[in-house]
PARO-836414 format. One record per residue (C-alpha): x, y, z. Coordinates in steps of 0.5 Angstrom, whole numbers. Last residue first. Example, Ala and Ser with C-alpha at 12.3 -4.5 7.8 and 13.67 -1.06 7.14 Angstrom:
<nodes>
((27 -2 14))
((25 -9 16))
</nodes>
This chain:
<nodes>
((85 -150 -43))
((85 -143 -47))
((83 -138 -41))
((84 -131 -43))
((87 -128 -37))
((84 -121 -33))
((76 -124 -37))
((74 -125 -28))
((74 -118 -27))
((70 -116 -33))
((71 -115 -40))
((78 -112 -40))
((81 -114 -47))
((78 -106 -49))
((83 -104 -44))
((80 -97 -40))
((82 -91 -42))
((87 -89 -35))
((83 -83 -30))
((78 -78 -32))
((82 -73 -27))
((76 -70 -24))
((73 -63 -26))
((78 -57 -23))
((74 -53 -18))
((71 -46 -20))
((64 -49 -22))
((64 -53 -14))
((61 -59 -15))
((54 -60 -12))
((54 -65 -6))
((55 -59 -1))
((48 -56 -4))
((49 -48 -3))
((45 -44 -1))
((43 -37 -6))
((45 -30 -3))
((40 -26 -3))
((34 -24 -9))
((31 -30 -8))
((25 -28 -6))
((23 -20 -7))
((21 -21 -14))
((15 -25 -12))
((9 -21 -13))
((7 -20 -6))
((15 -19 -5))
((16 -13 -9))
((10 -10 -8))
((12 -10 0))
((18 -7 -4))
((13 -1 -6))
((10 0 0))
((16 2 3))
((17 6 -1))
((10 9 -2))
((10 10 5))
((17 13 6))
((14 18 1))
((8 19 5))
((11 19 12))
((13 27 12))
((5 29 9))
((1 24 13))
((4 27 18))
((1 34 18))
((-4 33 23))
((-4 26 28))
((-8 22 25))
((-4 20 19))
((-1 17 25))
((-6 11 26))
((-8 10 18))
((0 8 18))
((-1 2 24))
((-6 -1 20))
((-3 0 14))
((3 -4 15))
((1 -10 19))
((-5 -10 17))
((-3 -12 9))
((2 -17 12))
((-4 -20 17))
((-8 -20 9))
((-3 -24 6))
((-8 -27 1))
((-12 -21 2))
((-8 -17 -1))
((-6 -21 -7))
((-13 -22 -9))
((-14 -14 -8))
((-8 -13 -14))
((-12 -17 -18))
((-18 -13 -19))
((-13 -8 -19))
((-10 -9 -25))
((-3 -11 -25))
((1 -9 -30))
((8 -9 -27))
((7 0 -27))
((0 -1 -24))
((4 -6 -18))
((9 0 -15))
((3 4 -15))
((-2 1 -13))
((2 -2 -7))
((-1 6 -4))
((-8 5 -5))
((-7 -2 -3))
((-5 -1 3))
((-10 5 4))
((-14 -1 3))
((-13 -5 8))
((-11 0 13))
((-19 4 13))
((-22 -3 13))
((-17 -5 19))
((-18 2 22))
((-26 1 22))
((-26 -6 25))
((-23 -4 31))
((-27 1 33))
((-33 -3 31))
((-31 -9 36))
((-30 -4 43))
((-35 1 43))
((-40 -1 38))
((-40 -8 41))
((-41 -5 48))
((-48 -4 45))
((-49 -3 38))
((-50 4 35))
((-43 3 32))
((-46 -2 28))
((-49 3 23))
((-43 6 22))
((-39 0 20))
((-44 -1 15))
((-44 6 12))
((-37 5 13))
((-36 0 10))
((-41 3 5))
((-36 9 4))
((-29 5 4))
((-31 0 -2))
((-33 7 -6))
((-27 10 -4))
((-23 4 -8))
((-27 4 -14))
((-26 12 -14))
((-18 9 -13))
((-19 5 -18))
((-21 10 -23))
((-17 16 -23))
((-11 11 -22))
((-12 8 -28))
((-14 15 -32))
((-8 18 -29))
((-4 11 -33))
((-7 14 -39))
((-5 21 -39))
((1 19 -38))
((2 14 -43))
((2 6 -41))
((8 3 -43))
((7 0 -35))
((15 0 -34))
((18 -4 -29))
((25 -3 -28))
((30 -10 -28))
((34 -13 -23))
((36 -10 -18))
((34 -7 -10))
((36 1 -12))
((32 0 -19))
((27 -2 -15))
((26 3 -10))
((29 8 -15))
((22 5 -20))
((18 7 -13))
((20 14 -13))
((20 16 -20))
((12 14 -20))
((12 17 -13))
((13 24 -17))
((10 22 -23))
((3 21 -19))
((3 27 -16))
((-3 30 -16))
((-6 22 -16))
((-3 20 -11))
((-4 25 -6))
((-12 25 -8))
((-12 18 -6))
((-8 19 1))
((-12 25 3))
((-19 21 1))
((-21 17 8))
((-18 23 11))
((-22 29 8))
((-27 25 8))
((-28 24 15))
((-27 31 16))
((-32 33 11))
((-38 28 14))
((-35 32 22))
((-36 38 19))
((-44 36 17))
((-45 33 22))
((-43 39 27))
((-47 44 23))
((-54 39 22))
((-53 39 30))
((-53 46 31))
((-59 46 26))
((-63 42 30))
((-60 45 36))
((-62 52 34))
((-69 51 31))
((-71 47 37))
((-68 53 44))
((-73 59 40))
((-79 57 36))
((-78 53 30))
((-81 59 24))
((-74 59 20))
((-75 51 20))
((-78 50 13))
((-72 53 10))
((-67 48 12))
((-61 48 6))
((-60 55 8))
((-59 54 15))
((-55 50 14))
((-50 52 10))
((-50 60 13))
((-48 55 20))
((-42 51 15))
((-40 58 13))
((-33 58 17))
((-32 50 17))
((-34 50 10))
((-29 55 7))
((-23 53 13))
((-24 46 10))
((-23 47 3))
((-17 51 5))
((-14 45 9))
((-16 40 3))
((-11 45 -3))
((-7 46 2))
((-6 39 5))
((-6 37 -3))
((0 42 -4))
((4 40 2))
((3 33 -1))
((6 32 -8))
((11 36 -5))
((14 32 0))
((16 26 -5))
((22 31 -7))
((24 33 -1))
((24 27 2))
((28 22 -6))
((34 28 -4))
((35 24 2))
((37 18 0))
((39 15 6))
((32 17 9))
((27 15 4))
((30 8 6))
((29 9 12))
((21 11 11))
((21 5 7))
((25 0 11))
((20 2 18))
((14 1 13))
((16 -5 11))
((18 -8 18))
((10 -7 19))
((8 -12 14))
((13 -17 17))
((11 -16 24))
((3 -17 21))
((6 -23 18))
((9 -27 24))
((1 -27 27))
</nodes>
């Protein structure tokens, strides 16, 4: 349990961070401001001809009498917006990153270079590394759509689908939108992400722990957009101890019985005399 704590004092350090280097806000924010408008158009065209939509797509029930056609096609309108909506959150961050994959790059290596030691670098050319991040992150959203597929499915338990089933789906949802947002700090080590998913869940109460609390406030509308560079920052020293660049960055202990390396060596002492063979050789005997 001591690692969900963990896990979430990342995700407080990143955002504090973003706010001592002011200039790293501004300049995170913009990735986000135009992937929520670019998702806040597309919804405002679906939502206002989600009933044409419908009804188009359902011609075999033009000749439904009165109260059946309606509520089949309302219904087929409600699902339809509430399908866009639940993409819309599950692919947000994925479509973020991937829009501004240089910006949170620059982001993520200023962490690192702000915690010492050397920068990361993938060698990989730009277009390449958009590829990678392409990639894994359908990979990813296809790994989210069957948990929630299945997750779906279980919702029609009873008490289970109202209690249990809840739960779980923000724990799918903050699982792996930690790893989308570590990917970026772990493509630039080289790090693929059939690995990164072991390291994840190697420290999983960690990886909750800071995306858990992060997919409740990406909720709440616009803040996805104000806590994404603190997330990316805080993700990215997560990263740092996932791959153990984070231990043994502080002040070393000192062992008490090491010599000190600014202390004089000891005084070696007399040569020892060369007649001196032992303790009862002080007075060669001759009688």
């Amino acid at each position: 349990m001591r690692d969900l704590g963990v896990g979430f004092g990342y995700l407080v350090k990143g955002q504090r961070w973003v706010a001592t280097h002011g200039g790293w806000l501004g300049f995170g924010l913009l990735p986000g401001l135009v992937t929520l408008v670019l998702y806040a158009a597309a919804l405002f065209g679906l939502f206002h001809g989600a009933d044409d939509l419908t009804a188009w797509a359902t011609p075999f029930a033009d000749d439904w009498s009165s109260p059946w056609q309606g509520l089949f096609r309302g219904f087929l309108t409600v699902l339809l917006c509430a399908l866009a909506l639940f993409l819309a959150v599950i692919t947000f961050t994925a479509v973020t990153l991937l829009v501004g994959q240089p910006f949170y790059e620059s982001l993520s290596a200023a962490v690192d270079r702000s915690e010492g030691g050397d920068v990361p670098e993938s060698g990989l050319p730009f277009w390449r590394e958009l590829w990678v991040s392409a990639r894994d992150s359908l990979r990813i959203l296809g790994r989210v759509v069957l948990y929630g597929i299945l997750l779906f499915a279980l919702g029609f338990v009873p008490v289970l689908g109202q209690t249990v089933v809840p739960v779980l789906g923000f724990c799918v949802s903050g699982f792996f939108l930690c790893e989308e947002l570590t990917a970026v700090a772990m493509q630039r080590r080289g790090i693929e992400l059939k690995e990164r998913l072991p390291l994840l869940r190697g420290r999983r109460m960690m990886t909750l722990g800071f995306g858990v609390p992060l997919t409740l406030a990406f909720l709440v509308p616009f803040v996805a957009v104000f806590l994404m560079p603190g997330a990316v920052a805080g993700a990215t020293l997560m990263a740092r101890e996932l791959t153990g660049e984070g231990a043994g960055t502080g002040p070393r202990a000192v062992d008490p019985a090491a010599p000190r390396p600014d202390a004089a060596p000891p005084h070696p002492g007399p040569p020892p005399s060369p007649h001196r063979a032992g303790p009862a050789a002080d007075v060669p005997r001759e009688w």
